[in-house]
N, C-alpha and C positions, 0 to 999 in steps of 0.2 A: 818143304820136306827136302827137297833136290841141293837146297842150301846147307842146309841142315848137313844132309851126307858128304857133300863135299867138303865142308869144314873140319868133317869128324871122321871121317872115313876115307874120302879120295880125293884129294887135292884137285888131281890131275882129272876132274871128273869135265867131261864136256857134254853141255845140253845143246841138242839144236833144236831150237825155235823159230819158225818163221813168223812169231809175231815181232819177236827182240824183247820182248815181256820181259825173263830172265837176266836180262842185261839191263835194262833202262828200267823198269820198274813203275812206268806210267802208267797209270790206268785208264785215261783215256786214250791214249795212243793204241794197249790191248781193245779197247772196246770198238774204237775206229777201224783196227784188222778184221776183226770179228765181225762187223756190221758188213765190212766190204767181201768179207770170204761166204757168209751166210747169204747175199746179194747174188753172186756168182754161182754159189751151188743152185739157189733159186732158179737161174737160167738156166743151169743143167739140167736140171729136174724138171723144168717146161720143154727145151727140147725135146727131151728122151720122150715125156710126153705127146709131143704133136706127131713126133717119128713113128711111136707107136699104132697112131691114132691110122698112118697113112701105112694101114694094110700090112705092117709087120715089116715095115723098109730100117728097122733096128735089127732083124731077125735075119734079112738078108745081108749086109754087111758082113766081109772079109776078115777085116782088120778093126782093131782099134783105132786108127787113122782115121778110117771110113767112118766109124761111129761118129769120131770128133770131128770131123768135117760136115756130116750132116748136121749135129748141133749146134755149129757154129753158121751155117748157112737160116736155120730156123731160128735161132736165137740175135744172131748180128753179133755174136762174141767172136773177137779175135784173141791165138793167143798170144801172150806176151813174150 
């Protein structure tokens, strides 16, 4: 569809993707983003969990910093 528009409607149209989907048109290259971005949130989503679990130390947190630092300490995620 986003092709579509920009042929017929806006040239100057720009998508941003952080898969590059839109640009390269691989399909396994999208499905290997996607496997790796769905992997990642999976470890969010386990942190947030254990954080939880340990008496509401999500709920004490200041900052968003704080949150991603305790998930990152429970999980072993660094970011990039």
């Amino acid at each position: 569809m986003l092709d579509y528009v920009k042929r017929h409607y806006a040239p100057n149209l720009e998508v941003n993707d952080d898969s590059g989907y839109f640009r390269h048109r691989d399909r396994q290259r999208l499905e290997a983003a996607m496997a790796e971005t769905n992997a990642l949130l999976g470890k969010v989503v386990l942190g947030f969990s254990s954080l939880a679990a340990e008496s509401g130390s999500v709920t004490r947190a200041r900052t968003i910093g704080d949150v991603v630092r305790r998930v990152e300490a429970h999980t072993g995620m660094k970011r990039r």
